[in-house]
C-alpha positions in Angstrom: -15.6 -23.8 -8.9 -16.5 -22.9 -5.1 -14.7 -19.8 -4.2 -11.5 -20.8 -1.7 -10.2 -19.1 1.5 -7.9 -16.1 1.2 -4.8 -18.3 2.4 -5.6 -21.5 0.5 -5.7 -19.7 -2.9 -2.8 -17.9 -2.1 -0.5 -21.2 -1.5 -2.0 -22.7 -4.3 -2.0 -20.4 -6.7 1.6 -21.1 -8.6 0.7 -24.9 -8.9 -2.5 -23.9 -10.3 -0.9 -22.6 -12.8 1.0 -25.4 -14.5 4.4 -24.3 -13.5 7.6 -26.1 -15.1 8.5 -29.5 -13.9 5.7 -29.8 -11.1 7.0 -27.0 -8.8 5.1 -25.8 -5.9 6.4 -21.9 -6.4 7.3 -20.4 -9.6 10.7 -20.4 -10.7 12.8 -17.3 -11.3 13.3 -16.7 -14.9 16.2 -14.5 -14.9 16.0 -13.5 -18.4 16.0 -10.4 -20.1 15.1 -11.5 -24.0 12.5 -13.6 -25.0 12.5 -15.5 -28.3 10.0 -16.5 -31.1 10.1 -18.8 -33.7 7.6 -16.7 -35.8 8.8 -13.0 -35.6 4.9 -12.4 -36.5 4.0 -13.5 -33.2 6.6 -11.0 -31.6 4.3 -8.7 -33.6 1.0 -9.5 -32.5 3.0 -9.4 -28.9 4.1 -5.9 -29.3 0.1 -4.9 -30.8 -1.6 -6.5 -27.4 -3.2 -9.3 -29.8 -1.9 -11.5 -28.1 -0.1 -12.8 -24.6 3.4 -12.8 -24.2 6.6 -11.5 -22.8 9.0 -8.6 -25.1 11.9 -7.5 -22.8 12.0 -8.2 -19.0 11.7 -4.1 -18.1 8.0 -4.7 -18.8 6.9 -8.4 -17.9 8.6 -11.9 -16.6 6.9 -14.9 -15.9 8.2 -14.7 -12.3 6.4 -11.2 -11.7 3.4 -12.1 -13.6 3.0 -15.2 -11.3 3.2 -13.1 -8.3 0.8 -10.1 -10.1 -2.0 -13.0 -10.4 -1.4 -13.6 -6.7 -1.6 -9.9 -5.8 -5.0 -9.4 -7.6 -6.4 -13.0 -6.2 -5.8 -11.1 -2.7 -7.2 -8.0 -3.9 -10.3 -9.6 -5.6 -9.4 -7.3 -8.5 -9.2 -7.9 -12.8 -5.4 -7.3 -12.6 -2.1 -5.4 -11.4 0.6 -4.2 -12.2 4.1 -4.8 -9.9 6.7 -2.5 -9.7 10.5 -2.1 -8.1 8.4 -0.1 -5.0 5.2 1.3 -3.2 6.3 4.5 -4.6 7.2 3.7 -7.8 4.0 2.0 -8.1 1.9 5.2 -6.9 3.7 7.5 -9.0 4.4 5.5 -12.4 0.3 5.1 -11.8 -0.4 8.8 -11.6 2.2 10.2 -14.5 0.7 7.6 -16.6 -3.6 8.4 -16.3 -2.9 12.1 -15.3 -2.2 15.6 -17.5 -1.4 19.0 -16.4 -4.7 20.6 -15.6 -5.9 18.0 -14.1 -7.0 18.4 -10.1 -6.0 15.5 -7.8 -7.8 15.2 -3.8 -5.8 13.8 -1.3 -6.2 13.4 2.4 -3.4 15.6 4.5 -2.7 12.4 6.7 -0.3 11.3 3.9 3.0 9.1 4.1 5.9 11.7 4.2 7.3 10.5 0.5 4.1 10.2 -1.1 3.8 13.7 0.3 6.5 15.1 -1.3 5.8 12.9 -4.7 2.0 14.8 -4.4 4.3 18.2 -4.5 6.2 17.4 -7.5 3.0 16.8 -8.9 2.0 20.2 -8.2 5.5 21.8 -9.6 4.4 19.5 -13.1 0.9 21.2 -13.5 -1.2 18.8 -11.5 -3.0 20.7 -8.8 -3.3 18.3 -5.4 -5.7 19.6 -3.0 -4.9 17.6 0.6 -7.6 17.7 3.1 -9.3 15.7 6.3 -10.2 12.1 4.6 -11.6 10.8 7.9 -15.0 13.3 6.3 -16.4 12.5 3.2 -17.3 16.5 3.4 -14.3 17.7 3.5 -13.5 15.2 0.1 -16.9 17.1 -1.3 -16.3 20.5 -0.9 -12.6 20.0 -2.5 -14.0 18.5 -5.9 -13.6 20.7 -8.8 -14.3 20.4 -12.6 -11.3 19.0 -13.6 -10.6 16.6 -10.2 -9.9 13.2 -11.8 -8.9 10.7 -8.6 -9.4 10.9 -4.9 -6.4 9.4 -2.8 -6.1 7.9 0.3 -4.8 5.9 3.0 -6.8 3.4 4.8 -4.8 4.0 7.9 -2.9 6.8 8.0 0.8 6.7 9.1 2.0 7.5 11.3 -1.2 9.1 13.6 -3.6 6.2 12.4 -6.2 8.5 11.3 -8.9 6.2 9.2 -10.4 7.8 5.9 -14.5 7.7 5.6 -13.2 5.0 3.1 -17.0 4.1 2.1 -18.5 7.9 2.1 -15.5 8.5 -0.3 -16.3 5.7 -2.0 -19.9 6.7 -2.8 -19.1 9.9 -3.8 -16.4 9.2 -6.1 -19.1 6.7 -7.6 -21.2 9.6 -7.9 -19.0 11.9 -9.1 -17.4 9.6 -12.3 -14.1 9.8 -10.3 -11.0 7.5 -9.6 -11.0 6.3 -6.5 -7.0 5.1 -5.5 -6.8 3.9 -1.7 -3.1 2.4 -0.4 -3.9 -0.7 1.1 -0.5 -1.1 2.7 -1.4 -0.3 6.2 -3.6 -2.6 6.2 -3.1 -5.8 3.7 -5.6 -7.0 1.6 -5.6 -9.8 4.9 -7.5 -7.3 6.7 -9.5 -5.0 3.9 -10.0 -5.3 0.6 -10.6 -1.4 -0.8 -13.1 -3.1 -3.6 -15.4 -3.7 -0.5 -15.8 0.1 -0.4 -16.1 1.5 -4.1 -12.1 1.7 -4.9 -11.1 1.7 -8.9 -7.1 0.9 -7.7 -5.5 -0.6 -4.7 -1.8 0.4 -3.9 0.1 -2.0 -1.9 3.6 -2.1 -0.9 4.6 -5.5 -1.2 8.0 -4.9 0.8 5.4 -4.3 3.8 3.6 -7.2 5.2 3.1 -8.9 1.9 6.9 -9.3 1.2 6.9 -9.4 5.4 10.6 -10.2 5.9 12.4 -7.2 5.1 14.2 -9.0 2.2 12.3 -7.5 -0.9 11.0 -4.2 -2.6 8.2 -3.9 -4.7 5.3 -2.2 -4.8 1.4 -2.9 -6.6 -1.5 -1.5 -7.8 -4.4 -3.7 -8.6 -7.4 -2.7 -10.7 -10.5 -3.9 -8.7 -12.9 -3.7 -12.1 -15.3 -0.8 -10.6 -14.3 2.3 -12.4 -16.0 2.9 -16.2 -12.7 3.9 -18.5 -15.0 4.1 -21.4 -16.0 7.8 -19.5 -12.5 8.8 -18.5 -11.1 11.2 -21.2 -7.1 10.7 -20.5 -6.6 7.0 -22.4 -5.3 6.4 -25.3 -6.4 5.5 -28.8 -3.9 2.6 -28.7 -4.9 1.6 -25.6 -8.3 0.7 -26.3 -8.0 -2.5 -28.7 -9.3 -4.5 -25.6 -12.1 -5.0 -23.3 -12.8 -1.7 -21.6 -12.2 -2.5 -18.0 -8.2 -3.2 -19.1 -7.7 0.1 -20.8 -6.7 1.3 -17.6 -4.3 -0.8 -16.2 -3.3 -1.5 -19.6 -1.9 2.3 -19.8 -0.5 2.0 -16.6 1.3 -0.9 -17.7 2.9 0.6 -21.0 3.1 4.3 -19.9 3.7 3.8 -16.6 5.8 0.8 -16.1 7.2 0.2 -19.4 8.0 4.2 -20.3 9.5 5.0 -16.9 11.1 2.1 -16.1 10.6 1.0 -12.7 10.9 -2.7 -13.1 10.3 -5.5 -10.2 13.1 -8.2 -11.1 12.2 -11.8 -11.0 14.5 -12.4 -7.3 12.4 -9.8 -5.8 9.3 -11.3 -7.2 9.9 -14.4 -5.8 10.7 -13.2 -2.4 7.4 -11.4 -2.2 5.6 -14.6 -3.5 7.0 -16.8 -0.6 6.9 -14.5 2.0 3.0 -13.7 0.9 1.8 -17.1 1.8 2.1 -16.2 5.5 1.0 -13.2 5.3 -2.8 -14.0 7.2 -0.8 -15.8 10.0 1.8 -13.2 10.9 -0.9 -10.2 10.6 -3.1 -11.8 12.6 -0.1 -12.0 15.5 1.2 -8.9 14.6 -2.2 -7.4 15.5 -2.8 -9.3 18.8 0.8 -8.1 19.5 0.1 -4.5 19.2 -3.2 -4.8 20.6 -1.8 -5.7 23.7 1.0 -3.0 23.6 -1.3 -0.5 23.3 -3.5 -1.0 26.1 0.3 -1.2 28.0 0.6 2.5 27.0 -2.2 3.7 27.5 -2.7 3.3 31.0 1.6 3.8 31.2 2.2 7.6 33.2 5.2 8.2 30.8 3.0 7.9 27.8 1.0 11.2 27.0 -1.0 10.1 24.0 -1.2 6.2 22.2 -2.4 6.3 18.4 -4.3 3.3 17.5 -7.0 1.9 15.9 -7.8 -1.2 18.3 -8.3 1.6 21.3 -12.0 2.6 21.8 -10.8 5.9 22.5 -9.4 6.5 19.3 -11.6 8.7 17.0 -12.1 5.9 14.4 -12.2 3.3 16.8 -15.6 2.3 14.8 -15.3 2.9 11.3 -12.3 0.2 11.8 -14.6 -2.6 13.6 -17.1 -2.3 11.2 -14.5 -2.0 7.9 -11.2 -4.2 8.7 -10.4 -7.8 10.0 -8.3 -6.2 12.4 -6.7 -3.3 13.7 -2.9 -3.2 12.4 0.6 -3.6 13.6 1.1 0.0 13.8 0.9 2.3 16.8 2.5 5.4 17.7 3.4 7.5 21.2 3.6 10.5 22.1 6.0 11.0 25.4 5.2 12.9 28.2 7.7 16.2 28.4 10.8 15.5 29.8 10.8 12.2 28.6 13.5 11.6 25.6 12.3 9.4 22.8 15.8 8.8 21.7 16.8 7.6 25.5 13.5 5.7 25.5 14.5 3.7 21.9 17.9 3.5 23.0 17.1 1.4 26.2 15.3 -1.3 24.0 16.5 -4.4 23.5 14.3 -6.9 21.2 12.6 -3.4 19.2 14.6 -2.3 16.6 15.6 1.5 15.6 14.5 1.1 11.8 12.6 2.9 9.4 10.7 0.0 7.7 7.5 -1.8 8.7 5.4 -4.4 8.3 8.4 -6.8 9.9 8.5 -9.8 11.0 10.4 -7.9 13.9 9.2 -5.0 16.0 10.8 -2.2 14.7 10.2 2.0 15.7 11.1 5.2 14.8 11.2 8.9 16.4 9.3 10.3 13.7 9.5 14.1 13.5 13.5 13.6 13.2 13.5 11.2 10.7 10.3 9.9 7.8 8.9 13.4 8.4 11.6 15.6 9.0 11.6 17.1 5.4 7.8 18.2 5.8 8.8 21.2 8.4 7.4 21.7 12.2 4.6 23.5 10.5 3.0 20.7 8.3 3.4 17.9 11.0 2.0 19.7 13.4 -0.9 19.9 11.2 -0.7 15.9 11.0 -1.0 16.0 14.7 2.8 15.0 14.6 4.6 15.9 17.2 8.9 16.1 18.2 8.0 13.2 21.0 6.2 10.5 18.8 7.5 7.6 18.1 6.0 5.1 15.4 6.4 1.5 15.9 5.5 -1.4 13.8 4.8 -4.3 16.1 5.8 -7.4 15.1 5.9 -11.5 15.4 8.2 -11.9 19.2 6.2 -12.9 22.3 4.1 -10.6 23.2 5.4 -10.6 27.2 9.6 -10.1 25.5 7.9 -6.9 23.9 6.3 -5.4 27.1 9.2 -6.1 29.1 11.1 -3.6 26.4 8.4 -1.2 27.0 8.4 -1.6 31.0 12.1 -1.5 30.7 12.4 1.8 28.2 9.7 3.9 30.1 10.9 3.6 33.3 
């Protein structure tokens, strides 16, 4: 079959799939239990020899439905959904890692995956962050027991861009697991196969979901990474073909032992609001494009932080890897300037932590999503008590400036 675009696969996929009655999206299949005539194919269920749903903490044909949509986008083998990005990220590491095992992550790190990576550390898994945007840096951190490299593929909130291919090359080279959290981006704009990754991470309440309506959260298996070589699965987990034993583990040790279940409402939510997903990125990035460039030359703005900006330090690395530049920017004020008094004076931008909106929304960072870290470690993000983060979203791009012009003067 000739391979299809990105968004007609995407609206097709549920009626590709022979859904009940002739719908166009999957149904939601509320339903906890599921029954079978012969209890020895409830067996053969429960022994992975053969397809089929047990207990709706683990699988429902709603969430499978959008799982085969999430790995279509992700060019991947399969995925596993979750009730959140986090839940995702950490059900994924408990479930492949072991005390004494050596984790590197870059320092530019969203403020709760942060703080999951030092929980880590108090459970004998030894996290060593350090500056992703060089592959050196990643080098010189690897030791004999590192088992994964993590990263962002745009860092939030100072949009600092991993040497996502030098990291991928290595971690080839090495034997190692390379995750990368696609969320920042979408797999609209990158797919982290392209560049060597074993898993994706996407939080599907971002721009997949898109509305604000939905959690959930992904990780997708893109196929790369040998698990016949990696010493931390299973016996039982290797009854199939190889390149499953992964996600199969993350699956039952992740998702079925700790419990962090996407139900089939959410599901569907996140299916819908997926198939525009290409059309309001696309926006969202001429939006915040244009915003930018607004700032930058603005007298009350000391510092804009985004990819789209040739004077941004990765400015390249994202030409040449992403379909576009994001939806997220940040500020730094000028002193004197208030950002409270500045978010305050909006109108059509909305104080709110999420993003990935249809709607512009912004927050004064230091006081809020990375207050927990202390002065010390977001200074070392480059964070400072003036930036604010803002996700720009769907509005007319002149209703959005006219906040701006309004706010900063």
């Amino acid at each position: 079959m000739t391979k299809k675009g990105f968004n007609t696969t995407n609206l097709h996929s549920d009626r590709r799939d022979n859904p009940e009655h002739g719908v166009l999206h999957k149904a939601i299949h509320p339903s906890v239990a599921y029954g079978y005539e012969d209890a020895r194919e409830l067996a053969e269920v429960f022994q992975g020899k053969r397809a089929g749903y047990i207990y709706g903490r683990q699988l429902n044909p709603t969430v499978t439905a959008l799982q085969n949509k999430i790995t279509a986008m992700e060019e991947g083998i399969a995925t596993a959904v979750f009730a959140t990005g986090m839940a995702a990220i950490a059900s994924t590491m408990l479930s492949l890692l072991r005390a004494g095992d050596h984790i590197v992550s870059s320092a530019f790190l969203f403020g709760n995956t942060n703080s999951l990576f030092g929980t880590f550390q108090n459970l004998g898994i030894e996290v060593t962050f350090v500056d992703a945007t060089d592959v050196v840096e990643v080098k010189s951190a690897i030791k004999e027991n590192t088992r994964l490299v993590f990263v962002e593929t745009i860092a939030n909130p100072v949009t600092q861009i991993a040497d996502l291919a030098g990291i991928g090359a290595l971690c080839k080279s090495k034997n190692l697991i390379f995750c990368v959290d696609n969320t920042m981006t979408s797999p609209h704009l990158f797919q982290p196969k392209s560049v060597g990754a074993s898993f994706s991470v996407n939080s599907l309440t971002k721009y997949i979901g898109g509305h604000g309506n939905a959690l959930g959260g992904a990780i997708t298996d893109t196929g790369l990474f040998d698990w016949t070589s990696f010493a931390n699965i299973y016996e039982n987990y290797k009854n199939q073909d190889s390149q499953l034993w992964g996600i199969t583990q993350v699956k039952k040790k992740g998702l079925r032992d700790i419990g962090a279940s996407l139900g089939p409402e959410a599901a569907h939510h996140l299916a819908v609001g997926s198939e525009t997903l290409s059309l309001r990125m696309n926006q969202a990035c001429s939006n915040a494009q244009k915003v930018a460039e607004f700032c930058a030359q603005h007298p009350k703005v000391k510092q804009v932080y985004y990819p789209g900006l040739p004077t941004h330090p990765q400015h390249g690395r994202a030409k040449e890897l992403f379909n576009g530049f994001g939806s997220v920017m940040s500020i730094d004020l000028v002193d004197g300037v208030d950002c409270f008094d500045v978010l305050n004076a909006m109108d059509n931008i909305v104080s709110s932590s999420n993003l990935g909106d249809t709607r512009t929304l912004a927050i004064p960072v230091a006081h809020t999503i990375y207050y927990e870290m202390g002065a010390e470690r977001r200074a070392s993000m480059g964070i400072s008590d003036s930036m604010i983060r803002f996700s720009i979203g769907i509005e007319e791009v002149e209703d959005l400036l006219a906040d701006f012009k309004k706010a900063l003067a």
